[in-house]
N, C-alpha and C positions, 0 to 999 in steps of 0.2 A: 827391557828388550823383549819383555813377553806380553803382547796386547790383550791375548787371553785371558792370562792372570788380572792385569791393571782393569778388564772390565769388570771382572768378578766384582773386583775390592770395590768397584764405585756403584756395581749393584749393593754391595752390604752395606756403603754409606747413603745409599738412596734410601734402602729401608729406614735406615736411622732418620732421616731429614736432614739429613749434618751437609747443608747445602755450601758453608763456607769450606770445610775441609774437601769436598768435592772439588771445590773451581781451583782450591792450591793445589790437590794432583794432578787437573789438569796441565797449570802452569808447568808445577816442576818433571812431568812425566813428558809432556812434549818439547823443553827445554833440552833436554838430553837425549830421546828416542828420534834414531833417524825417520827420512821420511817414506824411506821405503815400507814401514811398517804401522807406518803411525796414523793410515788412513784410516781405520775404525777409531781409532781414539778422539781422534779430530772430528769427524760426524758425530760421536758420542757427545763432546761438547758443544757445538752448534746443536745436536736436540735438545739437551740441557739448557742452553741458555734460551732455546721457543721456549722451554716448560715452565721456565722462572717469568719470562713475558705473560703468557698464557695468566699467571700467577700475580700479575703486579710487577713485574719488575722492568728493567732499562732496557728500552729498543737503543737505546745506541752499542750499548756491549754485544747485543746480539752483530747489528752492522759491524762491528770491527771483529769478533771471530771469526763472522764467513769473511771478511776481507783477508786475516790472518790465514786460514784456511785456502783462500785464493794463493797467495804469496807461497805456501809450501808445496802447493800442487800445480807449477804455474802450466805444463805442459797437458793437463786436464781442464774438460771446460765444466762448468758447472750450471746446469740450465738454472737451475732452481734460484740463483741470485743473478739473472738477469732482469731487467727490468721489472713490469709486473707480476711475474712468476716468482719473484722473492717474494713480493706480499703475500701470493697466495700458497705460497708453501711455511710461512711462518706461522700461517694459522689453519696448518692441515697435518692429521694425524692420519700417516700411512697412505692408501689412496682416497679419504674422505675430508671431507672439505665441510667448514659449519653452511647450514643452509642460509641462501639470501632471501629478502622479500617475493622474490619472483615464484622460488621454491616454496614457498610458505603459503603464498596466492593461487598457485594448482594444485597444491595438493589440498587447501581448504575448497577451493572447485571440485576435484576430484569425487572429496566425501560427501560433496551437498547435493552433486549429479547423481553421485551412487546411491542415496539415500530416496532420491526422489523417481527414479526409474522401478515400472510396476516389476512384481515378484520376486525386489530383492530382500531376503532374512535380518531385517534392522538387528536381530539381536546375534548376530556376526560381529566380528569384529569389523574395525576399517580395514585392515591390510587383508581378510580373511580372502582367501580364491572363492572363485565360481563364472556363475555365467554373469551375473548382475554387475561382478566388481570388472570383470573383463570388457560387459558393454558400457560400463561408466567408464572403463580408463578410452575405450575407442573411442567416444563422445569427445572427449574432453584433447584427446592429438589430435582430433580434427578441427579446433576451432581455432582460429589466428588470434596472436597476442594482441590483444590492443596497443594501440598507439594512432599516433595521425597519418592521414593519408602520405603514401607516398611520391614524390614527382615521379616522370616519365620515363627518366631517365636511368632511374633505380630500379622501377618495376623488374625489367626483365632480368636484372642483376640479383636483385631480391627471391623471382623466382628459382631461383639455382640454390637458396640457401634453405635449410629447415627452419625458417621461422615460427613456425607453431611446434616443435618438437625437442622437448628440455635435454637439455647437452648435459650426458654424464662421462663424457670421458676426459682424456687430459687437458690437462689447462694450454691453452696454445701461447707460442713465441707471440705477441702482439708487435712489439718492434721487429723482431725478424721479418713477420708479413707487410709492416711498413717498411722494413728496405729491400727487401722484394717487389715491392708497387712501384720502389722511384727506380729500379731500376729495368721495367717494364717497358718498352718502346710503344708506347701509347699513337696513334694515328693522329696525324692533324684535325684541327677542328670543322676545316672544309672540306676532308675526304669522309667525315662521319654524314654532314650535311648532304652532301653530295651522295653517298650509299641512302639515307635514308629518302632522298628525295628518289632515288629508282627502286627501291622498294616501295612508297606509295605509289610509282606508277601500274609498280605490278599488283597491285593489291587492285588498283582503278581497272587495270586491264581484265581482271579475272572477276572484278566483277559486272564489267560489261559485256565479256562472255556468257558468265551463268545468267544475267538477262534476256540474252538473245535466244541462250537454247529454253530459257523458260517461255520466252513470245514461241517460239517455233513450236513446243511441245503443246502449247495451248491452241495456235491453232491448227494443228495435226488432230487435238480432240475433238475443236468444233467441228472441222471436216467432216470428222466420222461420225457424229453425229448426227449431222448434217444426211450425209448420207443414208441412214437409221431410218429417221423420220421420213426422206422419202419413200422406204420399203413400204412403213407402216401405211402411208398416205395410197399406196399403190394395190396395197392390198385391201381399201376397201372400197376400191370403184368394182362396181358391176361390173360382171364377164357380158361377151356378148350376148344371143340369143343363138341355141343351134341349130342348124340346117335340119335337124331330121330328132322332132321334140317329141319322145311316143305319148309324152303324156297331156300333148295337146289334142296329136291324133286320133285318140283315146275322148278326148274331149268332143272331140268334131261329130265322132262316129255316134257316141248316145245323142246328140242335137237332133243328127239328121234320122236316126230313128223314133223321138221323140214325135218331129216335127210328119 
């Protein structure tokens, strides 16, 4: 009746390794202890039997605990044994998860960017802070994950998700988000056709607009232009001759005393 006490005792048999007297407390302690109490006991055995997995030991015993566990708690839901979120929680301690290839592949990116960018301290550690490890990890969320191209139809779907940015937080419902999808009321295939065909007309329409004010703007310049040159042209024909030149006068005056 005391879940306190019964974990103690199964930490003292954990130090020991006395993994078979362990799994007979479980039995005979949750045989008899109601279930109003008996929820830590019960998650102590589901982690117990990840650690003996972990260990070498029987995925199936692990599958019939948490099923056991489902059946005493049937008005609790339990995410972590639904679909692929049981695998990923059989093989995660607390909120960490073992790294995949993917994780293994940026982070060997990571240190080979950071190593290779000028004025960073090689003899730092990898994880050590600064400016160098800060502009090596910016490099390296800016570049997209390889893979092959994608069709057309996924691009702009694509662009809503973080594809170049490693996901660390909780593991999502994958089946939940697929009956969530079917139960989407998705548009016919000829109202999509139909939207896309009047969106490329207004893509057409805007850009036989911004053509037309590109002809109009060009020739607005050559007008002025136009007009430019004939200032230039005007300013360099000859003025007349004036009615009253003193510096011809002037002229005339020493001839005829000359003469």
């Amino acid at each position: 009746q005391e879940p306190a006490y019964v974990l103690c005792y199964l930490d003292f048999l954990g130090h020991l390794n006395d993994d078979n007297n362990m799994r007979s407390l479980f039995e005979k302690v949750l045989s008899v202890m109601p279930s109003e109490v008996s929820r830590p006991i019960w998650d102590r055995y589901v982690e117990f039997e990840h650690t003996m997995v972990a260990s070498g030991g029987d995925l199936a015993t692990v599958a019939k605990v948490e099923a056991r566990r489902a059946m005493a708690f049937p008005d609790e839901s339990f995410v972590e044994m639904k679909g692929l979120l049981s695998i990923a929680h059989r093989y995660s301690f607390l909120d960490l998860r073992p790294p995949t290839s993917c994780d293994q592949s940026f982070l060997d990116m990571y240190r080979s960017s950071r190593s290779e960018l000028p004025g960073v301290n090689r003899d730092e550690g990898d994880d050590g802070e600064g400016m160098g490890g800060s502009a090596g990890f910016g490099l390296e969320m800016e570049r997209q994950i390889p893979g092959p191209p994608l069709p057309d139809f996924l691009k702009e779907f694509a662009g809503m998700l973080p594809l170049n940015l490693p996901w660390n937080g909780p593991i999502a419902d994958v089946e939940h988000i697929f009956r969530a999808m079917l139960l989407v009321d998705f548009p016919p295939r000829s109202r999509i056709e139909q939207m896309a065909q009047q969106q490329q007309q207004q893509m057409q329409q805007q850009l036989a607009l911004q053509h037309q004010q590109q002809l109009q703007q060009q020739a607005a310049e050559a007008e002025k232009n136009s007009g430019l040159g004939d200032d230039d042209g005007a300013s360099g024909v000859v003025s007349k001759r004036p009615a009253h030149d003193i510096f011809r006068s002037r002229q005339k005056q020493k001839l005829s005393k000359l003469g």
